[in-house]
LOFI-956831 format. One record per residue (C-alpha): residue number from 1; x, y, z. Coordinates in Angstrom, 2 decimals, padded with zeros to 5 digits. Each point is the difference from the previous one (the first is absolute). Layout:
REM residues N
> NUM | X | Y | Z .
...
REM end
This chain:
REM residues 137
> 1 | -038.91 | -056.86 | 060.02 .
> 2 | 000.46 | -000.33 | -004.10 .
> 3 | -002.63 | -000.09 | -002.23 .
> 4 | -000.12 | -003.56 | -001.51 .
> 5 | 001.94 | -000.39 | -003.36 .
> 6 | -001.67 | 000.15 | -002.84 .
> 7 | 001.29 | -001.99 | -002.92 .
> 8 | -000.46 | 001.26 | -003.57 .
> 9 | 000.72 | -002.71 | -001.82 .
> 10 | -002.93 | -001.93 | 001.29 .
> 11 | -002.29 | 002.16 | -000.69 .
> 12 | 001.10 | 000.07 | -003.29 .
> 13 | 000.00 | -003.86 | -000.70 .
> 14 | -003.61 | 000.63 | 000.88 .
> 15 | -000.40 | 002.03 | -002.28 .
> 16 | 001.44 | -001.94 | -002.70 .
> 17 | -001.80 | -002.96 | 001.44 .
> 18 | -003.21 | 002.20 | -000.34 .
> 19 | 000.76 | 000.94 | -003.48 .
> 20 | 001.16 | -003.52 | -000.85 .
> 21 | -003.52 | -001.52 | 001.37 .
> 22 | -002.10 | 002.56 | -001.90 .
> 23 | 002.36 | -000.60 | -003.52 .
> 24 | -001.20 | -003.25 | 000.23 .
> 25 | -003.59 | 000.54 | 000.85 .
> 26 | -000.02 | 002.29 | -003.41 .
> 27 | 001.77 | -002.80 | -001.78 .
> 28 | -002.40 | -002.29 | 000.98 .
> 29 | -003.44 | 001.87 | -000.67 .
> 30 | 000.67 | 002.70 | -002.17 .
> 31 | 003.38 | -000.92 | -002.35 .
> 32 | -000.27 | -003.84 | -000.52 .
> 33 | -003.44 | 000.16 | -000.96 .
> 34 | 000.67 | 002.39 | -002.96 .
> 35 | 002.99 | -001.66 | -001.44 .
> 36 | -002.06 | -003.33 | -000.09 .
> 37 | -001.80 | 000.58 | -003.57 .
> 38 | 002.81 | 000.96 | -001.75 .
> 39 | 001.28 | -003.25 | 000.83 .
> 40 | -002.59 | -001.88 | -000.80 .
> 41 | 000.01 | 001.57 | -003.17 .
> 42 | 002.93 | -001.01 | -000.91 .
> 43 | -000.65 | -003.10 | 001.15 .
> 44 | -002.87 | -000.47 | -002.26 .
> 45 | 002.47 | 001.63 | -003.15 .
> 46 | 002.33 | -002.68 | 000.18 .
> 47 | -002.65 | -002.93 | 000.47 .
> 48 | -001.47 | 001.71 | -003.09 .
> 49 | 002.62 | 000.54 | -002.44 .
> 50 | 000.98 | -003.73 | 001.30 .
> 51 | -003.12 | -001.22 | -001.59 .
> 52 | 000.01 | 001.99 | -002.88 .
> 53 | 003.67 | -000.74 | -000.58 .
> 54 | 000.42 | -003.70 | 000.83 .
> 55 | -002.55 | -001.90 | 000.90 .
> 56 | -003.20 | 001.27 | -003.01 .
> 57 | 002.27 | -000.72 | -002.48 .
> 58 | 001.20 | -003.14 | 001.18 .
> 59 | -003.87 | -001.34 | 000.83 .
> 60 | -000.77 | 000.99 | -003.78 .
> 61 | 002.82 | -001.52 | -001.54 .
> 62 | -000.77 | -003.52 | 002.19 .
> 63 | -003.19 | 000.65 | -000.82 .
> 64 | 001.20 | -000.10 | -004.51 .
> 65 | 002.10 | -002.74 | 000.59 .
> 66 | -002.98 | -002.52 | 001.58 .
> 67 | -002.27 | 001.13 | -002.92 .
> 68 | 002.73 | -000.86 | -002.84 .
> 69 | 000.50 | -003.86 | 002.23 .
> 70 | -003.60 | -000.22 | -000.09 .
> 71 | -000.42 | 001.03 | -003.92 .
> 72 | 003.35 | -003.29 | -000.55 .
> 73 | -001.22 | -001.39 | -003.16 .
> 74 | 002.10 | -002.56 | -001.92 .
> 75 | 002.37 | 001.04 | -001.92 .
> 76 | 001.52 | 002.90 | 001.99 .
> 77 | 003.67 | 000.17 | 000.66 .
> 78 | 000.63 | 000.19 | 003.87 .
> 79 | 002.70 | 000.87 | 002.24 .
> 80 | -000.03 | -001.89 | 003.37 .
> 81 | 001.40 | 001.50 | 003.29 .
> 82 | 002.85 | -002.66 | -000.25 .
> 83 | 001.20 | 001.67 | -003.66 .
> 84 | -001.89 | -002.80 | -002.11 .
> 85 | -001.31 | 001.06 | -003.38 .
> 86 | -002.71 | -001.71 | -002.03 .
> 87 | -003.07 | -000.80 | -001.48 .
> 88 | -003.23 | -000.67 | 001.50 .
> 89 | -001.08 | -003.35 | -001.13 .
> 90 | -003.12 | -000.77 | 002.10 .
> 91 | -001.47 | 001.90 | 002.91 .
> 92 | -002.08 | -002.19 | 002.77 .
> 93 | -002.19 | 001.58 | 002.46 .
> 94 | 000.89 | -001.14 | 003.47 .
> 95 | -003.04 | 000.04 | 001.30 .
> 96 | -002.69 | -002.42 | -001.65 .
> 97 | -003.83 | 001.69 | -000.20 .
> 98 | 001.43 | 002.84 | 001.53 .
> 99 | -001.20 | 003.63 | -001.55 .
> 100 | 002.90 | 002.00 | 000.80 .
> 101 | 004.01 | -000.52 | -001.58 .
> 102 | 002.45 | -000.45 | 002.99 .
> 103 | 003.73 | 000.87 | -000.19 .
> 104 | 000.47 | -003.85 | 000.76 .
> 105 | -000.90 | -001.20 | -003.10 .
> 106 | 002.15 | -002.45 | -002.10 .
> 107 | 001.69 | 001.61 | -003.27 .
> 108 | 002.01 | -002.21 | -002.63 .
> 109 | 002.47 | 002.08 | -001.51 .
> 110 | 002.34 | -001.67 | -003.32 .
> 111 | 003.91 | 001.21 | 001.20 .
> 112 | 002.56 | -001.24 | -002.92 .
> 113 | -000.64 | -003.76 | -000.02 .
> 114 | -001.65 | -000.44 | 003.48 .
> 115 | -003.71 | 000.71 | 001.29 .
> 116 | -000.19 | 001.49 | 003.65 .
> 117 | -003.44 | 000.50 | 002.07 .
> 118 | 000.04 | 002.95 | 001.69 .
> 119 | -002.28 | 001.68 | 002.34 .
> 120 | -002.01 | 003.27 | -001.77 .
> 121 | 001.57 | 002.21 | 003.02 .
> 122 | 003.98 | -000.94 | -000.50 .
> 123 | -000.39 | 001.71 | -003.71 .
> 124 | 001.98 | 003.61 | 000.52 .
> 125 | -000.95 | 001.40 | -003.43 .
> 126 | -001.76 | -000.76 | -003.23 .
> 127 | 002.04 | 000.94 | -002.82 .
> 128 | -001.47 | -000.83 | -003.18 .
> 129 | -003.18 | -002.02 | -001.09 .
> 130 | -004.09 | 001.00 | 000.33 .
> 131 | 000.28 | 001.84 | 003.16 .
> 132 | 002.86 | 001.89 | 000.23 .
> 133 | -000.10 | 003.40 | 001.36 .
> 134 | 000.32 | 002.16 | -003.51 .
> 135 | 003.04 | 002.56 | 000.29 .
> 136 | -001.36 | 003.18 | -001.14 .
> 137 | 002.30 | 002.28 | -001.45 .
REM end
């Protein structure tokens, strides 16, 4: 009788199998854990140049343009957000007793020939009068 046939190629898909499995295993304890942190500290780059970039600066420049609406005296010349220029003629605090200045307060501006009320928030810019930002050269 033959000896049974042995087939080589088997054997060697088990190998490969073998040395798939423990590729994987390595992956999975040893490499994935390492290349984690530099990840994360890139992730944490971005966020911060993000901040530093964008979002501070904006948050300070809101932050200028509330305190020159809150500082409206009459007087000023005003831009609206709808391209309106004029005078402040009278500025009426929305809320009545109330300690703090909202952005929903009632401004009369003088435009040409007609008088508009506007509320304190809808004013883009202050371009002249008591409390304008002073340009420094």
């Amino acid at each position: 009788m033959a000896p049974p046939l042995s087939l080589p190629h088997r054997s060697g898909l088990r190998m490969t199998h073998q040395a798939f499995s423990s590729a994987l295993l390595a992956l999975q304890f040893g490499g994935a854990g390492g290349s984690m942190a530099p990840f994360l500290l890139q992730i944490v780059a971005i966020f911060g140049i993000f901040y530093f970039l964008i979002i501070r600066p904006q948050q300070t420049q809101k932050k200028k343009h509330e305190e020159a609406l809150r500082n409206i005296k009459r007087g000023d010349r005003v831009v609206t957000f709808g391209g309106i220029i004029g005078e402040v003629v009278h500025v009426k605090d929305g809320v009545e007793g109330g300690s703090t200045k909202g952005m929903e307060d009632e401004v009369t501006i003088k435009s040409a020939e007609s008088r508009l009320v506007i509320e304190r928030g809808r004013i883009a810019r202050i371009i002249g009068g008591t409390s304008a930002p002073v340009a420094k050269p």
